[in-house]
N, C-alpha and C positions, 0 to 999 in steps of 0.2 A: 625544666625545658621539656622535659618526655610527656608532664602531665599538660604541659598546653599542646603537645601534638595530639593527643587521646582528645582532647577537647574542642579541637579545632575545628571550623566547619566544613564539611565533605566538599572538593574542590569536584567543579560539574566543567563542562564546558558554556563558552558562551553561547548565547541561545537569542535567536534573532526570530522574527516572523516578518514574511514577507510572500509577494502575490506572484512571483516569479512565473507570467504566462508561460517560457514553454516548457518549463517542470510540470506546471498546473495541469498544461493539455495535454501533453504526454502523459500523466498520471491517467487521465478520462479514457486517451488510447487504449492504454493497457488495458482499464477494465473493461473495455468491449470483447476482448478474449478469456478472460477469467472466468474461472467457476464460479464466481459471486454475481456474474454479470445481472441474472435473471430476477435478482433480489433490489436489482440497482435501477431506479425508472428512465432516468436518464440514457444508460448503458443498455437497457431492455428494448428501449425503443429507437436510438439508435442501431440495434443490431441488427433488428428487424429490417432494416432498410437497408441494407446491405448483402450483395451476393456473396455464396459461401466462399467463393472464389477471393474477392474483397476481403472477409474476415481472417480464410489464412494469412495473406497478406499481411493484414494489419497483424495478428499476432507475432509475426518475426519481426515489421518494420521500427513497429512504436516502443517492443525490448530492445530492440538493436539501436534504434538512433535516441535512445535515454542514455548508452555509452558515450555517444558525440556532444553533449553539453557541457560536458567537463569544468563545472562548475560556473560557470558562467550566468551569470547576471543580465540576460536582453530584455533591451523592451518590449519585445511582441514576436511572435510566432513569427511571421515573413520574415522578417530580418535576420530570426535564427537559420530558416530556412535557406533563404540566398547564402548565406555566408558554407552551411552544409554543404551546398553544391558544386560551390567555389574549391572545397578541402580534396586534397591528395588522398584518392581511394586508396590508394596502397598503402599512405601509412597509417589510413584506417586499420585496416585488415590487419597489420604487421602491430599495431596497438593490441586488438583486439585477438590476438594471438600471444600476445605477452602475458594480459591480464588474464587468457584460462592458466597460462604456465602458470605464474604467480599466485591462486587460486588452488592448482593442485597443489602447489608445492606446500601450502599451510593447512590444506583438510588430509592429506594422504602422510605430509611428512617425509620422510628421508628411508622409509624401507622400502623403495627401490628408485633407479636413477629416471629420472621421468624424459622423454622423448624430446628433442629439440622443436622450435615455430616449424624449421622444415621439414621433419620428419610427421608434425601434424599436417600441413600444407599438402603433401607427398601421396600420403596414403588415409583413406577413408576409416581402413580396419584402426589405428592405430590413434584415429582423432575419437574415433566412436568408443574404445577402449577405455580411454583417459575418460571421458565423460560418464561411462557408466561406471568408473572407480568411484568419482566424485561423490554421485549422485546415490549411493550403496552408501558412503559416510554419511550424508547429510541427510539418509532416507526418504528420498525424495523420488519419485515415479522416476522413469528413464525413458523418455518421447526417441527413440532410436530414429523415426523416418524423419521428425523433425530434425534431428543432427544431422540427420545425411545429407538433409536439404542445403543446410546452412553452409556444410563441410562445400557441398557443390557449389554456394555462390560465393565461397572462401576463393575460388578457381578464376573468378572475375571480377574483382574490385570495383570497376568500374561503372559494369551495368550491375550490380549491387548496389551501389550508393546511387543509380541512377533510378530503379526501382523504387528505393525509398523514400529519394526526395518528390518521385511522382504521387506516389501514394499520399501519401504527407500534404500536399497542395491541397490535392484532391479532399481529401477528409478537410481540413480547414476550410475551404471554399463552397463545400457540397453542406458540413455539418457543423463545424464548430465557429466558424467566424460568427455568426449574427446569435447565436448562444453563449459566445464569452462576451460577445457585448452588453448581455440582459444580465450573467451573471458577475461579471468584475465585481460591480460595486458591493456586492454581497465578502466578495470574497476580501474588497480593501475594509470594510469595516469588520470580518473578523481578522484581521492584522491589525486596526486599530485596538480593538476590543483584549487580544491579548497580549498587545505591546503594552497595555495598560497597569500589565500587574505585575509585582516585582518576583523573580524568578529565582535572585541571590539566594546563596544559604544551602541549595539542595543539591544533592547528585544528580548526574546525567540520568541517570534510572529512573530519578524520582521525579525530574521535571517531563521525562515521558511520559510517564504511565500517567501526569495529572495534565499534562495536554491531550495523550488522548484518549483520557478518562478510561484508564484500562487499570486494573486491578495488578497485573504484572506484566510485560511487555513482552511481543511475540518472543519465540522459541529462536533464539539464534542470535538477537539484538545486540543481549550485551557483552558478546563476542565481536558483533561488527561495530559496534560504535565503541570500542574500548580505543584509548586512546584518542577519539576525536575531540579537537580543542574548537570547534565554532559546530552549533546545532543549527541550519535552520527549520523552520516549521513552516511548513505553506497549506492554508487551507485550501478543501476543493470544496466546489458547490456539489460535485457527483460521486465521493467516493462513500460517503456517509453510510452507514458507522463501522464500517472499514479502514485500514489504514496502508500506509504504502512507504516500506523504505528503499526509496526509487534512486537511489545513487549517494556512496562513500567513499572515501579517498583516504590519503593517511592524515588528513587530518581535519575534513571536513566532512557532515553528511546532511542529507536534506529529507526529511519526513514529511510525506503528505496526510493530513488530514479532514475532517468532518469542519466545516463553517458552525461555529456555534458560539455562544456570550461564555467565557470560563467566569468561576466563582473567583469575586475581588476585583470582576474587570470594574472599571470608572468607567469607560465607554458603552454604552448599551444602545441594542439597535432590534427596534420591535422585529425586522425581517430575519433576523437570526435567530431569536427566539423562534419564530413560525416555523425557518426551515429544522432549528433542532428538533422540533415539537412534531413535524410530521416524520422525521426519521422514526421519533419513539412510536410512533404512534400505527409506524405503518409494519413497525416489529410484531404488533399485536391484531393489526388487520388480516387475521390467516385462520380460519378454522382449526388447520391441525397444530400450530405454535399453539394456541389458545389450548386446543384440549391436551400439548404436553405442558402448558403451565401450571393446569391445571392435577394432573399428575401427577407431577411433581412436588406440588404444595403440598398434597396429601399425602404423599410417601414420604416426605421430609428431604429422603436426596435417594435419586435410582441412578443405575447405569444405565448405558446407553443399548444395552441389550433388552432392559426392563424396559425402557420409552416406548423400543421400537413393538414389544409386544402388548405392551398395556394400551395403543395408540393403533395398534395393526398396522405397520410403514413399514415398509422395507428401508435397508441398511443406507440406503443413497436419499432416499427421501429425508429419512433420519438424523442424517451428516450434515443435509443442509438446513432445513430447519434447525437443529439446535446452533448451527453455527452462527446461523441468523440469530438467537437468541441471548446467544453468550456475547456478542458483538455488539448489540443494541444493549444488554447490560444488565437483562432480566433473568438471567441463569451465569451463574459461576459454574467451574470445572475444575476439576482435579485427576489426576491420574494415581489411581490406589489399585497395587496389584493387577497390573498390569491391563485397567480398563477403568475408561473417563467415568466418572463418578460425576452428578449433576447436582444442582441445588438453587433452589429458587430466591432471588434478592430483592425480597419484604422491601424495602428500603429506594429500590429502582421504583417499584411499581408505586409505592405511596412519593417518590421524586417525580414521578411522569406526571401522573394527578395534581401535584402540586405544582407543579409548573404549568399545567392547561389552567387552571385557576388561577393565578397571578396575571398569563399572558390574556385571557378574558376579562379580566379586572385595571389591564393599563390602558390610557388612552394609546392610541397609534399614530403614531407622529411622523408615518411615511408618506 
């Protein structure tokens, strides 16, 4: 019996794909405020159109009301929204005050007794405290005036969820309604196209990193998806080749992804191939990506201190272009002694070429 437990196949969770609109737009939200925005065309030109005033906004609305879906299955955007508008601010708030409790209580641990919802509620010093604890574990910047902000509209539930459900209209009606209707169809046949292929057999781990085609999955993943017993996956037409784990529970979680044909799929659909094909394509549309891949091939693997001088870029120009580069698939990384060590992958770059050559060589049947 012990030698069929040794042999047995790694038990994953189950793993669904689905178009779930307002995870999908809520996912687009978010990257209007991210550091990856500028790289994202969709998200770049979006942003543009919008006053700065509007984009803080959206940066606390569209993290904040990704807490309010709670797993939930809508058909469309308005109807998630009506129903938002309709919910008890308060036990919004009173939620969303449990879930930082419950958050410190697993990064921080038990060496010291952590503050009650009301004494976060109460005092500013003691809400701002608890978050820059967290954020010191999990090495992550520490935005102090955006806490304050929040800590302040923690003070009124009411026109809090009344702001965001405005906001929320507003960008649906102004920007995304007549754009998720050009992109659905893209996005149901990449849920066709990976509903196609059989998933059995593998760890949760493993059917991540091959959904979305990443080598090993973000820093933190398989800490939060430990335990999850249903995966779903949703592609986005905007986040590409980006990924997003935009809400988990204890026992559920929903990861956004890049639209693209996976290998094995039985469903094929010439417009996913295009739009995979101009992700890769527009990894290498950049002069200075180009002159660090080139660098790179010929050093065989440098750090990122080597890039930024062999290239002349400063440390922020530096950070995002390779990020760009590791993303779209044509640089791995490593952390060796305590600095990213880079390496070029021969293998992407003859996949990229080889898939503009097939996708020119099929009829198009759109």
């Amino acid at each position: 019996m012990d030698d069929l437990e040794l042999i047995a196949p790694p038990r994953g969770a189950r793993i669904t794909f689905a178009v779930e609109p307002v995870y999908n737009i809520l996912s687009s939200l978010i990257l209007l405020s991210d550091k990856v925005a500028d790289s994202l065309p969709w998200a770049r030109e979006t942003a543009a159109r919008l006053t700065p005033e509007q984009l803080r906004t959206n940066q606390w609305a569209a993290k904040q009301a990704s807490r309010y879906v709670e797993g939930v299955s809508w058909p469309g955007f308005p109807a998630w929204l009506d129903d938002l508008a309709a919910r008890d601010p308060y036990a919004l708030r009173d939620a969303e005050l449990d879930e930082l409790l419950e958050g410190a209580a697993e990064y921080l641990g038990e060496a010291e007794p952590l503050p009650t919802a009301e004494e976060l509620l109460a005092d500013a010093d003691t809400y701002l405290a608890l978050l820059e604890q967290i954020c010191q574990v999990k090495g992550h910047e520490c935005d102090l005036d955006s806490y304050r902000e929040r800590h302040e509209r923690l003070q009124d539930p009411p026109a809090s969820l009344a702001q965001i459900v405005a906001h929320l209209r507003m960008m649906w009606e102004e920007h995304l309604a007549a754009d998720w209707e050009k992109v659905e169809p893209l996005v149901q046949d990449a849920v066709a196209a990976f509903s196609s292929v059989t998933w059995s057999g593998r760890s949760t781990l493993e059917v991540v990193c091959e959904v979305i085609a990443r080598e090993e999955a973000p820093a933190d993943w398989d800490r939060r998806l430990k335990g999850v017993e249903e995966l779903v996956f949703i592609p986005s037409a905007h986040i590409s080749p980006y990924v997003l784990l935009i809400d988990e529970d204890d026992t559920r979680a929903w990861i956004v992804f890049g639209v693209r044909v996976p290998e094995g799929a039985t469903v094929q659909s010439p417009a996913l191939t295009r739009s995979e094909l101009l992700t890769r394509l527009a990894g290498l549309a950049d002069d200075t990506r180009l002159r660090i891949l080139k660098l790179v091939a010929e050093g065989g693997e440098l750090r990122s201190q080597d890039i930024m001088e062999g290239v002349g870029i400063s440390q922020s120009s530096a950070s995002r272009q390779l990020r760009e580069l590791v993303a779209t698939g044509y640089l791995s990384v490593e952390r060796r002694d305590g600095a990213k060590v880079y390496r070029l992958k021969q293998d992407r770059i003859s996949d990229t070429l080889g898939a503009l050559q097939r996708y020119l060589e099929t009829p198009d049947e759109s």
